[in-house]
Z-matrix of the N, CA and C atoms (Angstrom, degrees):
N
C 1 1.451
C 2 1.526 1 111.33
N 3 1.067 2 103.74 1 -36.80
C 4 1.976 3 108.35 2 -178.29
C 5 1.153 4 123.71 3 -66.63
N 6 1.600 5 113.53 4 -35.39
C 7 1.179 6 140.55 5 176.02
C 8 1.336 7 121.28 6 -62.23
N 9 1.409 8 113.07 7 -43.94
C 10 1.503 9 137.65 8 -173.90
C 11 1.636 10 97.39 9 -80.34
N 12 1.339 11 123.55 10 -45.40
C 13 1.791 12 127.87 11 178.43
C 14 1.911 13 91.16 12 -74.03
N 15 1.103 14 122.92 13 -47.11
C 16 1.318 15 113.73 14 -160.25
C 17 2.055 16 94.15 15 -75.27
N 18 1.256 17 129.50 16 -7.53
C 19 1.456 18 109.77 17 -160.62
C 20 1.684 19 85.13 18 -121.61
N 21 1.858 20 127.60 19 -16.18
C 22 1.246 21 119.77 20 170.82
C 23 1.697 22 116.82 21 -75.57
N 24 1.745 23 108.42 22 -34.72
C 25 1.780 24 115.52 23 143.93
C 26 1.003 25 126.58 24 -37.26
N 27 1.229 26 117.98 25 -34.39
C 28 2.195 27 116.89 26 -179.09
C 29 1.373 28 116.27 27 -78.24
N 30 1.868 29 102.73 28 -46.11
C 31 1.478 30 103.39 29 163.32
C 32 1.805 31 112.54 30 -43.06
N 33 1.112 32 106.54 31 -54.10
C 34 1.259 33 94.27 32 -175.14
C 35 1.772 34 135.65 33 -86.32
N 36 1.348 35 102.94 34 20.88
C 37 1.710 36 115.86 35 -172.15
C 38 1.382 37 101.26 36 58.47
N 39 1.252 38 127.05 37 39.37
C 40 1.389 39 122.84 38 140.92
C 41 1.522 40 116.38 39 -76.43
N 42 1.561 41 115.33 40 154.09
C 43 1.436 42 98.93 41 178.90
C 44 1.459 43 105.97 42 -107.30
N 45 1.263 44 92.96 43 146.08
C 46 1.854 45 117.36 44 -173.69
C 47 1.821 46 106.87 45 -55.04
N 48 1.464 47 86.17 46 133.76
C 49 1.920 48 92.06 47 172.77
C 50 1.390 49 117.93 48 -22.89
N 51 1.390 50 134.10 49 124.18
C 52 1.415 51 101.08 50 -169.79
C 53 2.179 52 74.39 51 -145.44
N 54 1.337 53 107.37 52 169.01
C 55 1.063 54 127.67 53 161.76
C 56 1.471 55 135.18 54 -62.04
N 57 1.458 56 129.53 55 103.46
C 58 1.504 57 129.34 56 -151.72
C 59 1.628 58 106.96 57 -89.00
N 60 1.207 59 113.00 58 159.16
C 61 1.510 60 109.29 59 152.08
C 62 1.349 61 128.90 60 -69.53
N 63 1.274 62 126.32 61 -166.08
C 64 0.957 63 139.87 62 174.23
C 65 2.264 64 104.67 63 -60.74
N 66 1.582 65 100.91 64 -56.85
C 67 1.186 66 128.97 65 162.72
C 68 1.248 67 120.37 66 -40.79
N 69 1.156 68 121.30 67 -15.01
C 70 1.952 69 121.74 68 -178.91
C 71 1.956 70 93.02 69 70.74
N 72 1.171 71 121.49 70 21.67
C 73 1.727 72 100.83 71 153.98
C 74 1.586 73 124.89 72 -115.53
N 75 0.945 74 154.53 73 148.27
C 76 1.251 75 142.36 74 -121.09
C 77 1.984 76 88.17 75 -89.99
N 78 1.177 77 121.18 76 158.54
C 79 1.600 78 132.90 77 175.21
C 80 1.212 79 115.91 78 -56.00
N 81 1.793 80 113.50 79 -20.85
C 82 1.687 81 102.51 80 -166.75
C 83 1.894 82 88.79 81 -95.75
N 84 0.761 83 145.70 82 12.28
C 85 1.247 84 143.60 83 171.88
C 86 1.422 85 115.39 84 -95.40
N 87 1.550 86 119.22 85 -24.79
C 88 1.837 87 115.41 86 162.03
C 89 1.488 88 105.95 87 -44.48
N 90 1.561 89 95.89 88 131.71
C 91 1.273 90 127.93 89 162.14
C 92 1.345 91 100.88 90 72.72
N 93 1.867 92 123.59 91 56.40
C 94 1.402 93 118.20 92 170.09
C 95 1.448 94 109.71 93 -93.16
N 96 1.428 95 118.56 94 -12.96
C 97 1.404 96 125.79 95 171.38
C 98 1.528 97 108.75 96 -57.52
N 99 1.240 98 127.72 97 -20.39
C 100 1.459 99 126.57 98 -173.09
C 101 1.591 100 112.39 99 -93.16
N 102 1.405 101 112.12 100 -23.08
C 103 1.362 102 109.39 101 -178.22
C 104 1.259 103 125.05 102 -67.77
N 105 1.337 104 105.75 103 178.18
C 106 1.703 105 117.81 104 163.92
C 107 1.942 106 112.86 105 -29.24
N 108 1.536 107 137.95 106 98.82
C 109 1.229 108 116.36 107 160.30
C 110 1.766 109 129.37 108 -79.34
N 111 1.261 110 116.49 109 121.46
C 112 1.333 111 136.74 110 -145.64
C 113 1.478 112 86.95 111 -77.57
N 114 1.262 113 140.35 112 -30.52
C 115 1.515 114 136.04 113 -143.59
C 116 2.147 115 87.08 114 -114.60
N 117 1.084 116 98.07 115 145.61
C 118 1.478 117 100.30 116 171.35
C 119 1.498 118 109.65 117 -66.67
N 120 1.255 119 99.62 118 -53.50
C 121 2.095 120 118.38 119 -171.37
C 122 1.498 121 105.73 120 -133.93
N 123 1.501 122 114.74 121 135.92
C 124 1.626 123 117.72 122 165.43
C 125 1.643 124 110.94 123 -24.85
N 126 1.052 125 107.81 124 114.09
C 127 1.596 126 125.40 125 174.49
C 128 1.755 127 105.27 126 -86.03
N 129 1.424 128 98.99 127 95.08
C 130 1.377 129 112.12 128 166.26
C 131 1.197 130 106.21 129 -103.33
N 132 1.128 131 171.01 130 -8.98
C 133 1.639 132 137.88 131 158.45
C 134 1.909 133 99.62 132 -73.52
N 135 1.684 134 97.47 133 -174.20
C 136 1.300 135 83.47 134 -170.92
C 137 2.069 136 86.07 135 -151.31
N 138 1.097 137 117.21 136 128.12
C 139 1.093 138 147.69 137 -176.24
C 140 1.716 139 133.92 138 14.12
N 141 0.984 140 154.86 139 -132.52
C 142 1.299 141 109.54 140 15.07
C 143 1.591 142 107.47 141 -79.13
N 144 1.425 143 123.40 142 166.45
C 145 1.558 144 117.81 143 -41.00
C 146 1.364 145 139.83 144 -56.59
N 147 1.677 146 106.91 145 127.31
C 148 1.750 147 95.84 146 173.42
C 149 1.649 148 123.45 147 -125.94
N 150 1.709 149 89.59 148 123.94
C 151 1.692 150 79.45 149 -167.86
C 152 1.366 151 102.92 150 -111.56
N 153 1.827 152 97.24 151 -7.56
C 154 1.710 153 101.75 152 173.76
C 155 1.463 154 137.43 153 -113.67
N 156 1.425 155 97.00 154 66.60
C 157 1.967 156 95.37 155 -162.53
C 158 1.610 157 116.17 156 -55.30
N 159 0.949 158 142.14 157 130.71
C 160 1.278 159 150.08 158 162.65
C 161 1.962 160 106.66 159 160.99
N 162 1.358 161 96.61 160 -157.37
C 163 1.862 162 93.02 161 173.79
C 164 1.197 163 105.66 162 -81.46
N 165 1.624 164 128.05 163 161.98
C 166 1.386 165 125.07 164 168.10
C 167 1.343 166 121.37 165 -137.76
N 168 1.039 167 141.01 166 160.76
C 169 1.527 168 134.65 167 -175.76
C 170 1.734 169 103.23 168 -148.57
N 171 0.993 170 119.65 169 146.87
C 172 1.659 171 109.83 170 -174.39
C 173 1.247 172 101.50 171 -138.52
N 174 1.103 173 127.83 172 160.24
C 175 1.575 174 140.29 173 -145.16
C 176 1.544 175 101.62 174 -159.69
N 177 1.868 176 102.67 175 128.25
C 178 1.622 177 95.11 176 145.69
C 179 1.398 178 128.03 177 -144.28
N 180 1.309 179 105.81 178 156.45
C 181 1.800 180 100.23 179 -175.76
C 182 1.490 181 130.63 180 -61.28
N 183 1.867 182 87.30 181 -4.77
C 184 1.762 183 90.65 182 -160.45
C 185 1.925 184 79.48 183 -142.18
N 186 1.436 185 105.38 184 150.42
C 187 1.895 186 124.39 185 160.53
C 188 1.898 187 98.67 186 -66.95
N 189 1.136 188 124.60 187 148.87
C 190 1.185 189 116.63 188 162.95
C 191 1.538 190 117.71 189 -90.69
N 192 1.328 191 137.80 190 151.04
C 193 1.074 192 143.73 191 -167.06
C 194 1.806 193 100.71 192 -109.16
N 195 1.393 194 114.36 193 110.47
C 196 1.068 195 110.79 194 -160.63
C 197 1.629 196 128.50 195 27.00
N 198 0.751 197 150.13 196 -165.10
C 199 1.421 198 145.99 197 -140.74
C 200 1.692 199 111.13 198 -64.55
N 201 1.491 200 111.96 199 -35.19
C 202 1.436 201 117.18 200 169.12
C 203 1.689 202 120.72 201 -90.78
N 204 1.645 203 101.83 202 152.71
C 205 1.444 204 106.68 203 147.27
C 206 1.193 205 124.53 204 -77.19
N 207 1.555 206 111.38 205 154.83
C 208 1.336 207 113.57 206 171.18
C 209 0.938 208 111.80 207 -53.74
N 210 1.643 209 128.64 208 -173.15
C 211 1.211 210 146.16 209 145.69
C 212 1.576 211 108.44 210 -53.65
N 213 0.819 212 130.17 211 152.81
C 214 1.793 213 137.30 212 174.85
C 215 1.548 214 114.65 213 68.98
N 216 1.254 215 112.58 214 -1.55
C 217 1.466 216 108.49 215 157.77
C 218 1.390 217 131.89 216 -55.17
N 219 1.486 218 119.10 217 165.99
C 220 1.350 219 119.86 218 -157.06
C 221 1.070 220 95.88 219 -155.95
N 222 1.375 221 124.02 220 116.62
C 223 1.371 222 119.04 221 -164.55
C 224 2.208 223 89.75 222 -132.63
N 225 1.787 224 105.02 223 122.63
C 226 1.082 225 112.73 224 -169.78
C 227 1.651 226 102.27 225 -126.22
N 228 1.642 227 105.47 226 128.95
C 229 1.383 228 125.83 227 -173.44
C 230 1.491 229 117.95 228 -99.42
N 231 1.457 230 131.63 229 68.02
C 232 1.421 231 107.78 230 -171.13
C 233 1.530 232 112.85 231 -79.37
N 234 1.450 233 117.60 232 155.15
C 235 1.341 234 137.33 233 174.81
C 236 1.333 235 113.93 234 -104.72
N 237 1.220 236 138.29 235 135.70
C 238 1.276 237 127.73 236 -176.08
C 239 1.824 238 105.86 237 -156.49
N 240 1.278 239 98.02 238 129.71
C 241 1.534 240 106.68 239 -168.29
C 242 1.600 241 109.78 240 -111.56
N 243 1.202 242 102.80 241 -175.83
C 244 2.145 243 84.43 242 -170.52
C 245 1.565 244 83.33 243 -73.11
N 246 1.640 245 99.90 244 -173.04
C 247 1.702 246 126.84 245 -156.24
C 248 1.269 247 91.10 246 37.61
N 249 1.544 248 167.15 247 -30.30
C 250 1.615 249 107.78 248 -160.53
C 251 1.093 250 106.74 249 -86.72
N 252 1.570 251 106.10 250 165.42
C 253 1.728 252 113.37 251 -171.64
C 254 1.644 253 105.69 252 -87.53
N 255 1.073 254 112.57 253 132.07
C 256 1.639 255 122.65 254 -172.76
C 257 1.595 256 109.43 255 -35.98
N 258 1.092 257 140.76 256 -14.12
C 259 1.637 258 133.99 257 -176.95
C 260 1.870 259 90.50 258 -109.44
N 261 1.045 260 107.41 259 -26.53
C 262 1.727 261 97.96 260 179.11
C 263 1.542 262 112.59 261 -92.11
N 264 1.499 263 155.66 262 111.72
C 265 1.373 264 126.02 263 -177.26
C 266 1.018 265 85.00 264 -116.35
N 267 1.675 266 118.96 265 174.54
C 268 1.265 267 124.70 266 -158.43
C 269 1.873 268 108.53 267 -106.71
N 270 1.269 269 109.44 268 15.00
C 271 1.482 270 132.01 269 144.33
C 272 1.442 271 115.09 270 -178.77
N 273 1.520 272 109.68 271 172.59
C 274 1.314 273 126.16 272 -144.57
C 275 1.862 274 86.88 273 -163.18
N 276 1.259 275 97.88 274 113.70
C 277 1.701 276 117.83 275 174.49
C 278 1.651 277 105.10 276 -131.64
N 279 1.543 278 100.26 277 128.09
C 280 1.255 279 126.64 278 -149.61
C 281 1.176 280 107.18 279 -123.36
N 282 1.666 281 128.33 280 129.59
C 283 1.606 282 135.15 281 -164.99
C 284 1.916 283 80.78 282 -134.41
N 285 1.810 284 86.98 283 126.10
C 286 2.042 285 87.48 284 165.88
C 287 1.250 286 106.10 285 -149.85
N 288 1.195 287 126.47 286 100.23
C 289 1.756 288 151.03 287 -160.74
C 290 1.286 289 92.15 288 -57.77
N 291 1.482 290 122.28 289 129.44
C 292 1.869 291 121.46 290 165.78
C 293 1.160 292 96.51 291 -143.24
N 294 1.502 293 123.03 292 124.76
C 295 1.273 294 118.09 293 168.09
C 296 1.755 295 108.28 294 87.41
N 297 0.976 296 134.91 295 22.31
C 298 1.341 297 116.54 296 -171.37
C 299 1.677 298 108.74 297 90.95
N 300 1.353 299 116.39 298 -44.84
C 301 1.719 300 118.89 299 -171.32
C 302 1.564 301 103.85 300 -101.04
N 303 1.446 302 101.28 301 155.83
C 304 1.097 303 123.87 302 161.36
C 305 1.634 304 127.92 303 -78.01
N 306 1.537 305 102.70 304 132.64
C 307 1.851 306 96.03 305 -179.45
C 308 1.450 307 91.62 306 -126.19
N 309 1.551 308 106.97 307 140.22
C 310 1.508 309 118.67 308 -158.36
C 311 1.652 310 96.16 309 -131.71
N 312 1.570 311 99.88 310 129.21
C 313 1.489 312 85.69 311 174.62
C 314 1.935 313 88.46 312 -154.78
N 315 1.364 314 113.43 313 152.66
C 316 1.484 315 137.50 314 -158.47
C 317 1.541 316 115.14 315 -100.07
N 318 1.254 317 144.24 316 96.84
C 319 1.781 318 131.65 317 -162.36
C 320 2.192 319 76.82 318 -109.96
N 321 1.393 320 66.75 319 140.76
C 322 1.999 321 91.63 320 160.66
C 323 1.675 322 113.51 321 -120.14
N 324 1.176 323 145.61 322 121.44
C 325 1.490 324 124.48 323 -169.52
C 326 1.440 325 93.74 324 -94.46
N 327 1.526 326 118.29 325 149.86
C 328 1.368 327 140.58 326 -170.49
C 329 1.684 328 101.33 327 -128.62
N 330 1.020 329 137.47 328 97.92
C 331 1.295 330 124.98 329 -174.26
C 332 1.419 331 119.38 330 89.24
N 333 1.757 332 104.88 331 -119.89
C 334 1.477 333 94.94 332 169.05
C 335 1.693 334 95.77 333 -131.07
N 336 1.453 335 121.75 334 27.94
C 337 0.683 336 125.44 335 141.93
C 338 1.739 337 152.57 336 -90.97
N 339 1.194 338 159.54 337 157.78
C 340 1.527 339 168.92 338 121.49
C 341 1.945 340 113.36 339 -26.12
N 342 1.034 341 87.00 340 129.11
C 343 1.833 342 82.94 341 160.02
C 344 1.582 343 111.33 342 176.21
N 345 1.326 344 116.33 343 140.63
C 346 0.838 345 119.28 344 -168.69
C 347 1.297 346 132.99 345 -48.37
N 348 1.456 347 133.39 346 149.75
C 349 1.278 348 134.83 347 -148.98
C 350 1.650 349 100.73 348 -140.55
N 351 1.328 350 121.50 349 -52.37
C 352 1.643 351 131.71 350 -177.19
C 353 1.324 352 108.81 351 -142.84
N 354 1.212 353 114.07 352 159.06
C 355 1.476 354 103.96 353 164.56
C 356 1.937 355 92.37 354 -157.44
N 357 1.686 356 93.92 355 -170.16
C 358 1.408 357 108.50 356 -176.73
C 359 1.386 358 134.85 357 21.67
N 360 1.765 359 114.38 358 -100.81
C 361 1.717 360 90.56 359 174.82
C 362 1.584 361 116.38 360 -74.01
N 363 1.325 362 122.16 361 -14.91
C 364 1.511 363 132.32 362 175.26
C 365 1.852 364 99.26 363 -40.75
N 366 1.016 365 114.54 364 -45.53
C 367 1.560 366 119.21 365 -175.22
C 368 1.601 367 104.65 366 -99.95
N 369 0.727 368 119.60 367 -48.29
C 370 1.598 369 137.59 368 -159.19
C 371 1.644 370 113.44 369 -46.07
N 372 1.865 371 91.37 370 -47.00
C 373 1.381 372 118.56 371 168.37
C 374 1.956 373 116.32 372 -41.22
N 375 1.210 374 108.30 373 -68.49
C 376 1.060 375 134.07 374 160.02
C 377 1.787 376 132.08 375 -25.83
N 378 1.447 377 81.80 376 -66.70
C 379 1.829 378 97.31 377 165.06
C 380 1.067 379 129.44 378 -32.16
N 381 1.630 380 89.97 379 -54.93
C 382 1.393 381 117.49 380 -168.46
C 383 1.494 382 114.47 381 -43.08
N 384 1.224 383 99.23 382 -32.03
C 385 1.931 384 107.69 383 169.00
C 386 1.186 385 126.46 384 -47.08
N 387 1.352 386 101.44 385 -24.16
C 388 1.896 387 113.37 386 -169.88
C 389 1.371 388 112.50 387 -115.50
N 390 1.214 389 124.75 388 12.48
C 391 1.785 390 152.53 389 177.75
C 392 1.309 391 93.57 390 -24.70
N 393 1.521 392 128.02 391 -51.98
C 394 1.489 393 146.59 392 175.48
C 395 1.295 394 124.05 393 -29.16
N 396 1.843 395 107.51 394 -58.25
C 397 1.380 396 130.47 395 -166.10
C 398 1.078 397 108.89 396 -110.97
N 399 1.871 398 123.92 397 30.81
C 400 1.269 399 135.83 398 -169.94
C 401 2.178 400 111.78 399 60.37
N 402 0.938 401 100.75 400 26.93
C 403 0.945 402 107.74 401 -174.11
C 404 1.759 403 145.43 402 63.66
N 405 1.083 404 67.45 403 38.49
C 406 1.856 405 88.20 404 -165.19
C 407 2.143 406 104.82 405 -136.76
N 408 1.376 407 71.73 406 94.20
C 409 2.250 408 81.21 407 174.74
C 410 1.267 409 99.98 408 -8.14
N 411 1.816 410 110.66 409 -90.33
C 412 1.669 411 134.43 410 -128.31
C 413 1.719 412 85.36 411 -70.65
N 414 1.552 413 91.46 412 126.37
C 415 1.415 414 87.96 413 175.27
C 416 2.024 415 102.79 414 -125.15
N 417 1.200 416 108.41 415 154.39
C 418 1.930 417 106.08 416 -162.38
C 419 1.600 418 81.05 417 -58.46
């Protein structure tokens, strides 16, 4: 049964059950603060499209190889509004390539925890704008 919900989620760029932190965001996202930053400078205005008003910084696990990411990339969006403290933002929207596709899913923090907020076509829709740049706005 899990299998069948977890492989009818992929059809739809939801991302697959995966293992959380401590934080409520999934494990393959530790240590996205260290990666590659995709944006030259904190991107404060906001689009069109904007689904994330506050500051933003974007992150990825992988360089892209001409216009695409690899497969197994992880591409991490923090949002950050005044008061939060720079390692906490007050969401974190998450792109993780499997298979050729993208699975997109949205964390809001509540406390001192993460939890989900949107996922799959909720974002997916959107993307779709950036089909170009593999689907991902912030371009180096």
């Amino acid at each position: 049964m899990i299998a069948a919900v977890a492989a009818a989620g992929s059809a739809l760029g939801v991302v697959e059950l995966a293992s959380t932190s401590a934080n409520g965001l999934p494990a393959y996202t530790a240590g996205y603060a260290t990666w590659q930053r995709i944006n030259a400078r904190p991107i404060t205005r906001c689009g069109p499209p904007c689904a994330h008003n506050g500051v933003k910084n974007v992150y990825a696990s992988k360089r892209r190889m001409g216009n695409r990411y690899p497969n197994g990339t992880v591409v991490v969006k923090t949002v950050a509004h005044a008061g939060d403290r720079p390692s906490r933002p007050s969401q974190v929207a998450v792109m993780r390539k499997v298979d050729g596709r993208w699975r997109f899913v949205e964390y809001a923090l509540s406390q001192d925890r993460y939890s989900v907020l949107g996922q799959g076509a909720f974002c997916q829709s959107c993307h779709a704008q950036a089909r170009a740049n593999d689907f991902v706005f912030t371009k180096r």
